[in-house]
Biopython code that builds the backbone (N, CA, C, O; Angstrom):
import numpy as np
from Bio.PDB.StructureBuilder import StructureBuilder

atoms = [
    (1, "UNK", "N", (133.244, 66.461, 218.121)),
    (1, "UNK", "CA", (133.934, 67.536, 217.419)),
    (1, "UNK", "C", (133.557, 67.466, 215.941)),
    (1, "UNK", "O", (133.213, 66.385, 215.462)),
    (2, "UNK", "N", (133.609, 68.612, 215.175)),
    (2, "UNK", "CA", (132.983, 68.707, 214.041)),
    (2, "UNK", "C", (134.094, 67.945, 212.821)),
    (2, "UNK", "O", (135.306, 68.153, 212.779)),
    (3, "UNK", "N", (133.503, 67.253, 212.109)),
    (3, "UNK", "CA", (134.866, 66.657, 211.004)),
    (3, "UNK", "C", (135.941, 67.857, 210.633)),
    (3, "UNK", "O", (137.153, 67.812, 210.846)),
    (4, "UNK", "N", (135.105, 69.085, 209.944)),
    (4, "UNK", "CA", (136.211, 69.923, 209.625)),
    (4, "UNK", "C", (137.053, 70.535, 210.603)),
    (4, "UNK", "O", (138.234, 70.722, 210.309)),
    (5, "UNK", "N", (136.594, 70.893, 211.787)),
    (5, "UNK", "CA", (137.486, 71.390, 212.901)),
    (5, "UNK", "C", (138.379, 69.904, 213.231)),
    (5, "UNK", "O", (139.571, 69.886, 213.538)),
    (6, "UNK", "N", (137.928, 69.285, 213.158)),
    (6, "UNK", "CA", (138.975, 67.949, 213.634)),
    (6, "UNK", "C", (140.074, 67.994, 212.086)),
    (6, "UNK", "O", (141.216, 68.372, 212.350)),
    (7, "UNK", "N", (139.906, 67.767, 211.081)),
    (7, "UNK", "CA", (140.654, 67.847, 209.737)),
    (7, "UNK", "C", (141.721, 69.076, 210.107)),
    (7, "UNK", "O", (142.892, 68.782, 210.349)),
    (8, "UNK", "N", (141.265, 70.496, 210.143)),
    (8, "UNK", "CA", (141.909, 71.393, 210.372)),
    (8, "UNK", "C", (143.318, 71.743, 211.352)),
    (8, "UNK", "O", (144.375, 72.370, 211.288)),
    (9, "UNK", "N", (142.480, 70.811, 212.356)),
    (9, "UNK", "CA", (143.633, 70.375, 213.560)),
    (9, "UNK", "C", (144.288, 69.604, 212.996)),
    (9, "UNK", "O", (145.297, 69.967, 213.602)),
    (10, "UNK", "N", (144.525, 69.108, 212.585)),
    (10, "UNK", "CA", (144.777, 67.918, 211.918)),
    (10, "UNK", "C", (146.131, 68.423, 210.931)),
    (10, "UNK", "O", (147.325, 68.270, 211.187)),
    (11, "UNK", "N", (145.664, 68.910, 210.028)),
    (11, "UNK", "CA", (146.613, 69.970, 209.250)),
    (11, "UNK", "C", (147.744, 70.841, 210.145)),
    (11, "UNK", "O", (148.937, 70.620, 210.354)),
    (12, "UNK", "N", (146.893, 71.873, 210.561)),
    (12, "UNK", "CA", (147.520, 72.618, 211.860)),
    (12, "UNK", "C", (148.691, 71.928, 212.412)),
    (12, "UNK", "O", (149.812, 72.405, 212.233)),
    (13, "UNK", "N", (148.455, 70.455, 213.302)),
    (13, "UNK", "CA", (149.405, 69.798, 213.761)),
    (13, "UNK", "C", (150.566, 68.913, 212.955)),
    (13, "UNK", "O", (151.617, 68.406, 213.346)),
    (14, "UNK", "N", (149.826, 68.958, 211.491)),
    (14, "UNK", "CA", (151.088, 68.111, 210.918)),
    (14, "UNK", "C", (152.262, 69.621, 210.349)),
    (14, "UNK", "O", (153.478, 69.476, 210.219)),
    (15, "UNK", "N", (151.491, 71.017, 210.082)),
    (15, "UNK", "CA", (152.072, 71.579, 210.072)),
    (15, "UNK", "C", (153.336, 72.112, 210.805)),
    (15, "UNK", "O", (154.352, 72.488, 210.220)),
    (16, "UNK", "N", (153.160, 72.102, 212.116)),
    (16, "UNK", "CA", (153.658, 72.293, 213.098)),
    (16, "UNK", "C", (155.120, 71.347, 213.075)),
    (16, "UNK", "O", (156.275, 71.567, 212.710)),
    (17, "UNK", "N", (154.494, 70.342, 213.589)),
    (17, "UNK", "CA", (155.538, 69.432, 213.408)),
    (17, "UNK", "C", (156.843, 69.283, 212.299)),
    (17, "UNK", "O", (158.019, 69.071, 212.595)),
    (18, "UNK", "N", (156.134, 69.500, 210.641)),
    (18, "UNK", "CA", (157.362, 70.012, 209.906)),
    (18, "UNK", "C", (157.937, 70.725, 209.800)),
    (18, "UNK", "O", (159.020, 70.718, 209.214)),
    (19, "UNK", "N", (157.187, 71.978, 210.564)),
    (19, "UNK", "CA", (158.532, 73.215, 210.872)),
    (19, "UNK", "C", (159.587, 72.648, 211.797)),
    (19, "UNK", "O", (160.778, 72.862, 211.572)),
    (20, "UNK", "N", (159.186, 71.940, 212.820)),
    (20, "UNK", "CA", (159.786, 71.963, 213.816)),
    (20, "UNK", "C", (161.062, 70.943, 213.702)),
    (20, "UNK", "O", (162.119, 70.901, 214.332)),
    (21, "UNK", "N", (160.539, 70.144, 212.652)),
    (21, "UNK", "CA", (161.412, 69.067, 211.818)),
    (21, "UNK", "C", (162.778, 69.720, 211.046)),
    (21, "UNK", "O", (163.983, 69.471, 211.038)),
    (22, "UNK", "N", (162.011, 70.551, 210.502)),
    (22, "UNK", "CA", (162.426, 71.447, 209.609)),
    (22, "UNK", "C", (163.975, 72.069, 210.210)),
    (22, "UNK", "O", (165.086, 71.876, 209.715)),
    (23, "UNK", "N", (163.665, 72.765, 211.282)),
    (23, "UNK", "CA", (164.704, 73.630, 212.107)),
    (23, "UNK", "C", (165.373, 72.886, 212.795)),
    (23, "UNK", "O", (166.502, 73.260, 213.110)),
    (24, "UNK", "N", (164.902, 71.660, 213.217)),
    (24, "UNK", "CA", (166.070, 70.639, 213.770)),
    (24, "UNK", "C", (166.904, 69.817, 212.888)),
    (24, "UNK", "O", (167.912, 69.262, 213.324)),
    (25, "UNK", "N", (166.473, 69.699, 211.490)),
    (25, "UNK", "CA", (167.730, 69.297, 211.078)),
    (25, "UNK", "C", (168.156, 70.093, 209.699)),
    (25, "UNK", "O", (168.713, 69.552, 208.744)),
    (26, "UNK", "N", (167.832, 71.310, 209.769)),
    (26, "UNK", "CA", (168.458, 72.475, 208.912)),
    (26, "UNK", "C", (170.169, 72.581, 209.192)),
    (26, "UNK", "O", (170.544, 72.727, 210.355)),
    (27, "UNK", "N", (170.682, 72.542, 208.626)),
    (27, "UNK", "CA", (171.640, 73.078, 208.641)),
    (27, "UNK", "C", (172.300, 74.420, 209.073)),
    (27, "UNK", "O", (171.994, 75.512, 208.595)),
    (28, "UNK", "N", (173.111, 74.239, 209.897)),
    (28, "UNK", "CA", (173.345, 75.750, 210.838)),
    (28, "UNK", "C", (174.103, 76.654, 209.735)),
    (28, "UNK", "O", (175.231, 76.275, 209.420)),
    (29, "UNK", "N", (173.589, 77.806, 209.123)),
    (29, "UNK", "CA", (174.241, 79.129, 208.427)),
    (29, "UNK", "C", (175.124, 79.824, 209.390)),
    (29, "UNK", "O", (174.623, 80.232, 210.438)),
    (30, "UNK", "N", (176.260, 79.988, 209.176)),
    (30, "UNK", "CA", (177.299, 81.423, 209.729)),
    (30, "UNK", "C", (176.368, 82.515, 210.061)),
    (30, "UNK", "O", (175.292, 82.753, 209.512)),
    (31, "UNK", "N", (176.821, 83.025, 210.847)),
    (31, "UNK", "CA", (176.324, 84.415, 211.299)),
    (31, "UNK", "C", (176.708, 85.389, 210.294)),
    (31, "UNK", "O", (177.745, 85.224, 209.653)),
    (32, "UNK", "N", (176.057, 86.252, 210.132)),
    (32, "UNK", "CA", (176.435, 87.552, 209.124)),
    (32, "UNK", "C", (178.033, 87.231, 208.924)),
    (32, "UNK", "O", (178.487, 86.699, 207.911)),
    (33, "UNK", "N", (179.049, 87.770, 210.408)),
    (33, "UNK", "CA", (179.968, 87.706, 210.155)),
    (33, "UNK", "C", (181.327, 86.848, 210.054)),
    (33, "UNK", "O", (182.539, 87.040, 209.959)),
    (34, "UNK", "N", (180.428, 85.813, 210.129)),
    (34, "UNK", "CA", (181.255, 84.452, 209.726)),
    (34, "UNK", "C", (181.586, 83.898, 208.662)),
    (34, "UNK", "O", (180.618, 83.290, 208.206)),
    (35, "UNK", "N", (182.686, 83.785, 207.893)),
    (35, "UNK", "CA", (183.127, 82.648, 206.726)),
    (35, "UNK", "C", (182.346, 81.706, 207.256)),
    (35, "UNK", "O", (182.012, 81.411, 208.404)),
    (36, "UNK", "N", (181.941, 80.966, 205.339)),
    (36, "UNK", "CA", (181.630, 79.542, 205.112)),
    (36, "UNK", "C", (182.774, 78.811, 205.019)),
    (36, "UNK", "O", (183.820, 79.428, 205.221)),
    (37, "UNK", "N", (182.846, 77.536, 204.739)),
    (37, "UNK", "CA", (183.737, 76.858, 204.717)),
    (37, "UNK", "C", (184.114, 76.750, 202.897)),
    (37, "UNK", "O", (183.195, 76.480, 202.123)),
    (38, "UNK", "N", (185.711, 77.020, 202.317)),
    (38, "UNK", "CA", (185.620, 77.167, 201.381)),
    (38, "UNK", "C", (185.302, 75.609, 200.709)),
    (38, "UNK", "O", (185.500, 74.555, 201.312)),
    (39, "UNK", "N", (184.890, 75.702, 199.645)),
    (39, "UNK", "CA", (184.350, 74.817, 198.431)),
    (39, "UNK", "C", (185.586, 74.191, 197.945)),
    (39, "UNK", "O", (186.465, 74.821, 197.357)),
    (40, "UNK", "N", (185.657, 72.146, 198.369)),
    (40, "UNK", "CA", (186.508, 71.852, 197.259)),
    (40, "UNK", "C", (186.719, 72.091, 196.025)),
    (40, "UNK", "O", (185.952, 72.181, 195.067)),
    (41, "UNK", "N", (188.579, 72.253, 196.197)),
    (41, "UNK", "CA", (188.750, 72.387, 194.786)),
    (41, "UNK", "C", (188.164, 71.459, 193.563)),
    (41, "UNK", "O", (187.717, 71.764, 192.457)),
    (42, "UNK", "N", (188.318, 70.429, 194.106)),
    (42, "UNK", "CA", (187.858, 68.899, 193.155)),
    (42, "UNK", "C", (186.588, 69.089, 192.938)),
    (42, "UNK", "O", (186.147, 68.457, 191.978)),
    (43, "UNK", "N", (185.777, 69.812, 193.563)),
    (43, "UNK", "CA", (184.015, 70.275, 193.382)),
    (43, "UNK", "C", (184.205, 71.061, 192.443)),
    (43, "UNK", "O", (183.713, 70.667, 191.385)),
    (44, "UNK", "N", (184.877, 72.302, 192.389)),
    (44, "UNK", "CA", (184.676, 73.664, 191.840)),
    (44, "UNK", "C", (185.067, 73.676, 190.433)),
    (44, "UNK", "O", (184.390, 74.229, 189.567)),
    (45, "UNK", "N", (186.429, 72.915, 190.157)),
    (45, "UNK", "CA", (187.780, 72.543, 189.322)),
    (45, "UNK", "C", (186.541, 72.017, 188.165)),
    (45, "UNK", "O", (185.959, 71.026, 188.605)),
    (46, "UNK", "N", (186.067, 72.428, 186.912)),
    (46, "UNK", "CA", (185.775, 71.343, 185.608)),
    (46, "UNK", "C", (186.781, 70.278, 185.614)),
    (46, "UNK", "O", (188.009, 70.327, 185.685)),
    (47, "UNK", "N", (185.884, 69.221, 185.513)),
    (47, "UNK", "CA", (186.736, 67.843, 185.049)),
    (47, "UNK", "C", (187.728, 68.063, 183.865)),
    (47, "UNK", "O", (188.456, 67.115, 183.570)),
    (48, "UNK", "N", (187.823, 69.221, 183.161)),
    (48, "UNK", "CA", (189.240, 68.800, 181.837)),
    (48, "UNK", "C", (189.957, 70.156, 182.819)),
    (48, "UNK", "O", (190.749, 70.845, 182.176)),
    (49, "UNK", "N", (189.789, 70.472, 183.940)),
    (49, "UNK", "CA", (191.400, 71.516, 183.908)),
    (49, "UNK", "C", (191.665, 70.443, 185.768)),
    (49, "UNK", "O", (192.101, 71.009, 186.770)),
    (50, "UNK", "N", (191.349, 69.238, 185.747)),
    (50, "UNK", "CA", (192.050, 68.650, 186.520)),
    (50, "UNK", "C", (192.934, 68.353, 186.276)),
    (50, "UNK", "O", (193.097, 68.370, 185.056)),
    (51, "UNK", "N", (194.391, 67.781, 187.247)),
    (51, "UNK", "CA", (195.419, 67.110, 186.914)),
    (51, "UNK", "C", (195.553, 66.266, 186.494)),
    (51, "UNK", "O", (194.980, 65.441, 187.207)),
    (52, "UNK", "N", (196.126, 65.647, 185.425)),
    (52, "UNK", "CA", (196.259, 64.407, 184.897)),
    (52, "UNK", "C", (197.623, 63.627, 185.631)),
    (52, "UNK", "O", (198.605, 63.994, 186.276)),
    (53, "UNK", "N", (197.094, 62.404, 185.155)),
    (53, "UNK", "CA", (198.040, 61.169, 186.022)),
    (53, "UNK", "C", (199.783, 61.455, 184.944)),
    (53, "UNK", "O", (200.101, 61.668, 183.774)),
    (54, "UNK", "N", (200.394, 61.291, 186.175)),
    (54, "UNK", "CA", (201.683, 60.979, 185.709)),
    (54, "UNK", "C", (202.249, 59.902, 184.922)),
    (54, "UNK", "O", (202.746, 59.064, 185.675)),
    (55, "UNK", "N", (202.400, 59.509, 183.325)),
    (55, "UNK", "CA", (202.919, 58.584, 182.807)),
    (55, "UNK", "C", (204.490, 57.988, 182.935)),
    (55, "UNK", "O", (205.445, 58.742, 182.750)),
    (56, "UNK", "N", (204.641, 56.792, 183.216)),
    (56, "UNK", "CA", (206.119, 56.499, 183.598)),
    (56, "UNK", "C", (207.012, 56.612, 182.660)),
    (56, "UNK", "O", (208.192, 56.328, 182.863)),
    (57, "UNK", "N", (206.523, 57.078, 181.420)),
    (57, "UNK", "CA", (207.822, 57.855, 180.866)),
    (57, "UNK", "C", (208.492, 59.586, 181.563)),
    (57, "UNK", "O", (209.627, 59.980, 181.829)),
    (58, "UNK", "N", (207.253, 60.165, 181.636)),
    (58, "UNK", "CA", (207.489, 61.438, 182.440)),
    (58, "UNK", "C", (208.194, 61.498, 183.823)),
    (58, "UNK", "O", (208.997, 62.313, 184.278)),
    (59, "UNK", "N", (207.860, 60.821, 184.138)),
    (59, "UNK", "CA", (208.550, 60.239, 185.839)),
    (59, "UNK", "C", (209.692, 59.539, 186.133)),
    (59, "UNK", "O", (210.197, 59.310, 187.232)),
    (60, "UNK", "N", (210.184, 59.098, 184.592)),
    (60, "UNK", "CA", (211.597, 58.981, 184.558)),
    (60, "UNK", "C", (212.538, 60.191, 184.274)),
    (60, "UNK", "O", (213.635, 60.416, 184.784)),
    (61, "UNK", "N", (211.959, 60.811, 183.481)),
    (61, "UNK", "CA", (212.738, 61.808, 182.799)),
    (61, "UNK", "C", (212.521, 62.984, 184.233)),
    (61, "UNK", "O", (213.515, 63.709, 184.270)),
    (62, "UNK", "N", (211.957, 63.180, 184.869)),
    (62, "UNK", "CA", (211.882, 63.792, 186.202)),
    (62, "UNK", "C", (212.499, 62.910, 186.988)),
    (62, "UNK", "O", (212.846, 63.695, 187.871)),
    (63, "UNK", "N", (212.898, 61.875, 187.335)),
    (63, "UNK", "CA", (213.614, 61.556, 188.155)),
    (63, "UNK", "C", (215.344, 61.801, 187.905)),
    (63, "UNK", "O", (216.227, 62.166, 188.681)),
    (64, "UNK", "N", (215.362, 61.400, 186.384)),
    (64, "UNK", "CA", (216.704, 61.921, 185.960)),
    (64, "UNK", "C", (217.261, 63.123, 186.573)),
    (64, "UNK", "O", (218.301, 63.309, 187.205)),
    (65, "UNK", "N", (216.323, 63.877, 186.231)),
    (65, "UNK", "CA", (216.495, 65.466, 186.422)),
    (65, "UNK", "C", (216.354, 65.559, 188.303)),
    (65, "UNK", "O", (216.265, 66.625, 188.912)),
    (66, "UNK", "N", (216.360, 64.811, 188.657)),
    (66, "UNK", "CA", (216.975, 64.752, 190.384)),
    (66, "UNK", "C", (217.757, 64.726, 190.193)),
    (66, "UNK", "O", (218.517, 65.692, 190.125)),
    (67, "UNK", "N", (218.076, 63.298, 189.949)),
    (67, "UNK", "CA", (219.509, 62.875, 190.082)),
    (67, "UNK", "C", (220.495, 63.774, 189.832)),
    (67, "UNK", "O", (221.447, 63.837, 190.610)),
    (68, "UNK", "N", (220.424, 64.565, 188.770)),
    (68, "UNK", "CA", (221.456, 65.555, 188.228)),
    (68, "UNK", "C", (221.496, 66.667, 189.323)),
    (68, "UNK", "O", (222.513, 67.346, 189.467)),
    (69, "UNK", "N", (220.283, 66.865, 190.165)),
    (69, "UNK", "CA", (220.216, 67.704, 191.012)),
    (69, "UNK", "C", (219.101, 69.350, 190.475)),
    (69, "UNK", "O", (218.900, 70.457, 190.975)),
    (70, "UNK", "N", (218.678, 68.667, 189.308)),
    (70, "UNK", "CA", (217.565, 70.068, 188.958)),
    (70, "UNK", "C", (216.175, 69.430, 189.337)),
    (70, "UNK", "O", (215.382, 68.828, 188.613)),
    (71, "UNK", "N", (216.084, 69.844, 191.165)),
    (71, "UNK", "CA", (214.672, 70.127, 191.041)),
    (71, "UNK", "C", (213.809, 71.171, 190.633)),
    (71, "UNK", "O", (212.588, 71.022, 190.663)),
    (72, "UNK", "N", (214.321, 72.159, 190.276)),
    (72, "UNK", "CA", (213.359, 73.073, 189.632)),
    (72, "UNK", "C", (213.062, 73.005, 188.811)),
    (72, "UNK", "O", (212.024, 73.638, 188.616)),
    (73, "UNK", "N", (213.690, 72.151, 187.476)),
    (73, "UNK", "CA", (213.012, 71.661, 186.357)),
    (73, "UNK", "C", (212.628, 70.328, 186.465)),
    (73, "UNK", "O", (212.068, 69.753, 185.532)),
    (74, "UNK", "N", (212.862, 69.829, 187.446)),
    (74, "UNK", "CA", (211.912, 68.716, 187.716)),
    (74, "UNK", "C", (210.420, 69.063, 188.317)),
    (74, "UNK", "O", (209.518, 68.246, 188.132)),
    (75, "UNK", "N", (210.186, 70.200, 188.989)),
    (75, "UNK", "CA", (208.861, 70.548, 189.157)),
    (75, "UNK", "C", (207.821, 71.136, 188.038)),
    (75, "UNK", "O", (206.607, 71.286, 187.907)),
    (76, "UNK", "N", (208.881, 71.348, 187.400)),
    (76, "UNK", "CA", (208.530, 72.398, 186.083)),
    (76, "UNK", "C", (208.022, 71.610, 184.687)),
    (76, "UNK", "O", (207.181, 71.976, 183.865)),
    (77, "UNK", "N", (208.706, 70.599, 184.718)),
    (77, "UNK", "CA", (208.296, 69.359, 184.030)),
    (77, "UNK", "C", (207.121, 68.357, 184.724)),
    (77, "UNK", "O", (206.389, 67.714, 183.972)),
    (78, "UNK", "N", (206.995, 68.268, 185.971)),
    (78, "UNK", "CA", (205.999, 67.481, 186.603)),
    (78, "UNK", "C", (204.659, 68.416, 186.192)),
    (78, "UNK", "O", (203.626, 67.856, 185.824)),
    (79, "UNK", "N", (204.763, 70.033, 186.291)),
    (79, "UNK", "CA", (203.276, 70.960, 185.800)),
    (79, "UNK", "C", (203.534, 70.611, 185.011)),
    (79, "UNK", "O", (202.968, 69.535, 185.207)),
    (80, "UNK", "N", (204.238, 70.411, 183.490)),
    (80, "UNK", "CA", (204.060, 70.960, 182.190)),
    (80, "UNK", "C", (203.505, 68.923, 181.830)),
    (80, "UNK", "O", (203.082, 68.815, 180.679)),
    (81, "UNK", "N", (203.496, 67.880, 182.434)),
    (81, "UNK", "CA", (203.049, 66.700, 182.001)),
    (81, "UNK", "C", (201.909, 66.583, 182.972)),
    (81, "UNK", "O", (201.116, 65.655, 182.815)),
    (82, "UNK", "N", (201.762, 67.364, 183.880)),
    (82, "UNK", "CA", (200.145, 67.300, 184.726)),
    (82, "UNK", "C", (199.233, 68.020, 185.113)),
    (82, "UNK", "O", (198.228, 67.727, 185.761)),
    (83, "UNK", "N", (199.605, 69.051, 184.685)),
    (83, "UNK", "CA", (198.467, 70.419, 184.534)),
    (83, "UNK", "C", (198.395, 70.754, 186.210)),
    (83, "UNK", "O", (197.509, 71.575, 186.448)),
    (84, "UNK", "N", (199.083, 70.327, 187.328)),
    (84, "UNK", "CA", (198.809, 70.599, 188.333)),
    (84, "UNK", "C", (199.560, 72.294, 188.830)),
    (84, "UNK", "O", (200.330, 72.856, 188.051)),
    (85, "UNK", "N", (199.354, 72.642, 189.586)),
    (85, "UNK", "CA", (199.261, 73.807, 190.034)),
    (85, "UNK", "C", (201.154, 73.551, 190.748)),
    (85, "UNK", "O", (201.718, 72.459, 190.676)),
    (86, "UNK", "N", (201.634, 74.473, 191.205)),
    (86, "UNK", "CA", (202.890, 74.685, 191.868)),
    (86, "UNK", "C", (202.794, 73.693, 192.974)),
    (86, "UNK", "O", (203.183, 72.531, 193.098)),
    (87, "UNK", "N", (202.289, 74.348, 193.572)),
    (87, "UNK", "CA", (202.318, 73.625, 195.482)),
    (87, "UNK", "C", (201.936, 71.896, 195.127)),
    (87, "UNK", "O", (202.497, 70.970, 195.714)),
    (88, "UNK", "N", (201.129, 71.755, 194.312)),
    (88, "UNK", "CA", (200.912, 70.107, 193.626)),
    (88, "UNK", "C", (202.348, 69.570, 193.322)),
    (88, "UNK", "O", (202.926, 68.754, 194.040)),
    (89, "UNK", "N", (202.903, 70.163, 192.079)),
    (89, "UNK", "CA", (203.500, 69.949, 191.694)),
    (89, "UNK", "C", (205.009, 69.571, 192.870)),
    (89, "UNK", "O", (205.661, 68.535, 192.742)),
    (90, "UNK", "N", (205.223, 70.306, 193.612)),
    (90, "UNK", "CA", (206.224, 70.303, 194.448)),
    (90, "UNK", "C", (206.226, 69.485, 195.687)),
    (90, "UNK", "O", (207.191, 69.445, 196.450)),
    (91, "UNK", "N", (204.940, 68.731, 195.894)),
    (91, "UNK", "CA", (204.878, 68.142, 196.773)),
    (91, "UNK", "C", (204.646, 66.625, 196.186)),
    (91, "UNK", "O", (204.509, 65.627, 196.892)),
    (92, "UNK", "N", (204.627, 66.657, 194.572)),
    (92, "UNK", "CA", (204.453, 65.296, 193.794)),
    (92, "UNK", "C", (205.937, 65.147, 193.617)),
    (92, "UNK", "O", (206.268, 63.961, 193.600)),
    (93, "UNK", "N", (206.754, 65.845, 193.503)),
    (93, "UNK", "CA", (207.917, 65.575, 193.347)),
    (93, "UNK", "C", (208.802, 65.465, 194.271)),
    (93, "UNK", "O", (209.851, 64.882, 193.996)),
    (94, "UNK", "N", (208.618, 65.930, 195.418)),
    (94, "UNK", "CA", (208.922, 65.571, 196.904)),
    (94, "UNK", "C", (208.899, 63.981, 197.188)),
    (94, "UNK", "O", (209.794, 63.234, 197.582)),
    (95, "UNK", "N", (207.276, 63.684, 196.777)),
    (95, "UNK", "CA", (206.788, 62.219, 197.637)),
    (95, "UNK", "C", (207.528, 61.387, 196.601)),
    (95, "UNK", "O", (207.855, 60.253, 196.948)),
    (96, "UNK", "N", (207.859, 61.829, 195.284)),
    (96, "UNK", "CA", (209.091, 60.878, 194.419)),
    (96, "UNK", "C", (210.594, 60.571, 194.153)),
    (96, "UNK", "O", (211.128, 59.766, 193.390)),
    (97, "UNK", "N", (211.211, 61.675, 195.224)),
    (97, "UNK", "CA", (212.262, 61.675, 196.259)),
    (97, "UNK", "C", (211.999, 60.687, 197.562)),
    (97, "UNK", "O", (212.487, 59.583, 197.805)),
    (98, "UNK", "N", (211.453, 61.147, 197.994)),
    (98, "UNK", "CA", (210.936, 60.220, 198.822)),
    (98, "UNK", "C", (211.011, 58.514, 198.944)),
    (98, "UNK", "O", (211.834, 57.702, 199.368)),
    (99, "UNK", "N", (209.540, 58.458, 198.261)),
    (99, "UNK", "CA", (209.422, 57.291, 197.423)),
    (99, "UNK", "C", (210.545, 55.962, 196.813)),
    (99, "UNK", "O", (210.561, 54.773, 197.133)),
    (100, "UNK", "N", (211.377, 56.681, 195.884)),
    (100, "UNK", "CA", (212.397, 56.428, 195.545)),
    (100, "UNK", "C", (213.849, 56.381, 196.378)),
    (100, "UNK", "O", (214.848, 55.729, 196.071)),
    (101, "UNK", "N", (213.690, 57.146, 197.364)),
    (101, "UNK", "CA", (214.704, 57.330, 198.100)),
    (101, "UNK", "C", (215.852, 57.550, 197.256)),
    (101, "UNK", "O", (216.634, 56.610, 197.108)),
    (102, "UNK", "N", (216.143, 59.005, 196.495)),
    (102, "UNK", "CA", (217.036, 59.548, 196.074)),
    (102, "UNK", "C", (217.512, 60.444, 196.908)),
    (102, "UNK", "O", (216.881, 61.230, 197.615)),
    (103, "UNK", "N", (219.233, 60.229, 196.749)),
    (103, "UNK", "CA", (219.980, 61.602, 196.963)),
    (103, "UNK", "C", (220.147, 62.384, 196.248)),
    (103, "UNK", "O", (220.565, 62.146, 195.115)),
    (104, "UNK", "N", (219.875, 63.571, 196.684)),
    (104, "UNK", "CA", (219.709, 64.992, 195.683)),
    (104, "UNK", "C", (221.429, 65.502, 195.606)),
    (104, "UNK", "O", (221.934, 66.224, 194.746)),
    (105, "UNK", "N", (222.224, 64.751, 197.018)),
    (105, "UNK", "CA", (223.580, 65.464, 196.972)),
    (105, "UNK", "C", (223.538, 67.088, 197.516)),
    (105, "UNK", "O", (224.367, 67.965, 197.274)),
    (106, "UNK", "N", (221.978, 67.213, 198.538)),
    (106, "UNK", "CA", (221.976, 68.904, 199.302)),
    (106, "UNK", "C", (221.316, 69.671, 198.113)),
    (106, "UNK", "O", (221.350, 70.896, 198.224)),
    (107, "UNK", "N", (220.757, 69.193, 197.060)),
    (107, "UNK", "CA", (220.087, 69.965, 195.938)),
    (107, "UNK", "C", (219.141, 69.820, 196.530)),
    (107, "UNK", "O", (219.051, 68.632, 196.837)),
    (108, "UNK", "N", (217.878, 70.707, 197.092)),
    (108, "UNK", "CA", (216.073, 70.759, 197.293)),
    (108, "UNK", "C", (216.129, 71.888, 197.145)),
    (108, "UNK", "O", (215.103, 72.567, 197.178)),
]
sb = StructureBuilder()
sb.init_structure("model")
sb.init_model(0)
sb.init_chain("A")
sb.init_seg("    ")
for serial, (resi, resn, name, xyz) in enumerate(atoms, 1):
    if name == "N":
        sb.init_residue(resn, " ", resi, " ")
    sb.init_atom(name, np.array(xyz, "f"), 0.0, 1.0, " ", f" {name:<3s}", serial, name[0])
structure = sb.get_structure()
């Protein structure tokens, strides 16, 4: 066989093969009418409008404000010391009921 027809094949077949590489471990796309899967927030979010950590002065003065029975300004104070969003916020102050094992006295 001639060098260049052998080279050519040669090419040809490694070509081949990386398509075929290619499509087996591509990643499967949605159909036209399919959703992607949405994008973490923690991906999407810039690092300065993340939540910041709770300092244990703040987390007293929110726990106070159980005790008395205002969780709504205890959630309200947990956003305004952590930049977190509502549903954050209400479920950080939940797991510190919790946590703590306070009675609210039927206040939630």
């Amino acid at each position: 066989m001639n060098p260049y027809v052998q080279t050519y094949v040669i090419y040809a077949l490694l070509l081949v093969i990386g398509f075929v590489l290619g499509r087996l471990t591509a990643r499967q796309r949605p159909e036209s009418g399919q959703q992607t899967r949405p994008t973490s927030a923690l991906y999407s979010t810039p690092l300065s409008q993340l939540p910041r950590p709770l300092d244990h002065d703040a987390e007293e003065r929110i726990v106070e404000l159980l005790r008395q029975g205002k969780m709504i300004e205890a959630i309200k104070r947990y956003r305004e010391a952590t930049g977190s969003n509502l549903k954050q916020s209400k479920e950080a102050v939940e797991a510190i009921v919790a946590r703590r094992s306070l009675d609210l006295g039927g206040h939630q």
